[in-house]
C-alpha positions as a printed NumPy array, in Angstrom:
array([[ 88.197, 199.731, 261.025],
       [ 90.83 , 199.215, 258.557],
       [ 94.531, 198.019, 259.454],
       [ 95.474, 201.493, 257.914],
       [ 93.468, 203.978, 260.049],
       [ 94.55 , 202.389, 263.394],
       [ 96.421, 204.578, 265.667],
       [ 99.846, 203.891, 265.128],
       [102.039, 204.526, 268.675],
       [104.227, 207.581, 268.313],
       [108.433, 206.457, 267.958],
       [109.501, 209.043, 270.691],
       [106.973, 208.232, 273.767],
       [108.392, 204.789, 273.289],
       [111.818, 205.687, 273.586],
       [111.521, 207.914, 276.663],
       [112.28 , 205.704, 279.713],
       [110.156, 204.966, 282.793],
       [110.104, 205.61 , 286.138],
       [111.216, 202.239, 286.864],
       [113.629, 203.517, 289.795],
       [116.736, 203.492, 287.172],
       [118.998, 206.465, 287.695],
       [118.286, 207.01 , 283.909],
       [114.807, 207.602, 284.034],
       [115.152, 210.104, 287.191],
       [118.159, 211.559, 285.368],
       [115.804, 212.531, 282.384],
       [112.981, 213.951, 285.437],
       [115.385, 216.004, 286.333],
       [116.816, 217.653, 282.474],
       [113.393, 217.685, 281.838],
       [113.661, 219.986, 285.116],
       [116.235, 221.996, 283.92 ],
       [114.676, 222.65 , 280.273],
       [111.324, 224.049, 281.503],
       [113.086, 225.811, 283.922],
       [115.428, 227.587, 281.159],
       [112.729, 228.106, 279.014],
       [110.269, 229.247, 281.547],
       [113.043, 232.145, 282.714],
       [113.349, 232.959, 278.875],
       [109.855, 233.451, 278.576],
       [109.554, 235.763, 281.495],
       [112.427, 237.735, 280.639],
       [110.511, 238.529, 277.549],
       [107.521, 239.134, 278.527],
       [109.031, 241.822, 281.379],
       [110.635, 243.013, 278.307],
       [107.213, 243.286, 276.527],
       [105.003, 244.233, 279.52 ],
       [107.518, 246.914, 281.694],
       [110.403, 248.097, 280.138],
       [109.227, 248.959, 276.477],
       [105.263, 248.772, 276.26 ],
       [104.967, 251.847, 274.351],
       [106.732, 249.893, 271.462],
       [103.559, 247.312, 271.615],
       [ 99.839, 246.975, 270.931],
       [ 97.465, 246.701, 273.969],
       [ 96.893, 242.958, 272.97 ],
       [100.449, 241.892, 272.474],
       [100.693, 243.547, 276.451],
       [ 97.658, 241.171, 277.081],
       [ 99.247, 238.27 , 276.024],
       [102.51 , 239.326, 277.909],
       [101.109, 239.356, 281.03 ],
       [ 99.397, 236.074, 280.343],
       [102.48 , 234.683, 279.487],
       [104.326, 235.73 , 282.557],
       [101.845, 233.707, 284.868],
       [101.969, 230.857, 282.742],
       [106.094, 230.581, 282.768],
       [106.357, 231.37 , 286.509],
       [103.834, 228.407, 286.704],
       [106.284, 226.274, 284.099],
       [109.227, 227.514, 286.522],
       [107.557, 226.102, 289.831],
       [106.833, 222.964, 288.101],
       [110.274, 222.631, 286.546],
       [111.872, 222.919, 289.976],
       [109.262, 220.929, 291.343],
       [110.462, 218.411, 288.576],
       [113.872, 218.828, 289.321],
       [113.366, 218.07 , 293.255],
       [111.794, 214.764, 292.595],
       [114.702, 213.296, 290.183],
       [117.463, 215.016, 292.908],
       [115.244, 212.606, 295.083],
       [114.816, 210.136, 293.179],
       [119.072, 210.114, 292.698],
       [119.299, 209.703, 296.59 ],
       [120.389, 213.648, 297.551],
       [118.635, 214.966, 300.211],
       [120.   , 218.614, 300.418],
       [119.491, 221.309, 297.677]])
């Protein structure tokens, strides 16, 4: 294999830090947290939207995929404050 077609290791997985036990690294576990746990709420928000409120305005497969959805970002949610718990953790609180 050539020197040209080797894998070449992607800039931003080297930048993120590890789970060395710095308060850095559990600070980023627990934005991380935060983000899927924003985005996750978005998500179902929309998808109640989509699925309850105005369905009539929407095809049977965009409902389909609504519903879909919904699992999926209450599952992103759980794991977000799962997330979130071990960096709070990780940072030495043990209270919510």
């Amino acid at each position: 294999m050539s020197a040209s077609l080797k894998a070449q290791p992607i800039s931003m997985i080297n930048s993120l830090p590890t789970l060395d036990g710095s308060p850095a690294a559990y600070q980023f576990v627990i934005s991380s947290g935060n983000i899927l746990m924003v985005l996750s709420m978005a998500i179902i928000v929309a998808t109640i939207f989509v699925s309850y409120l105005y369905p009539e305005n929407f095809s049977l497969g965009t409902q389909v995929v609504s519903h879909i959805l919904m699992i999926l970002a209450a599952t992103g949610l759980k794991i977000g404050y799962v997330l979130r718990c071990a960096g709070r953790h990780g940072l030495g609180f043990r209270e919510l």
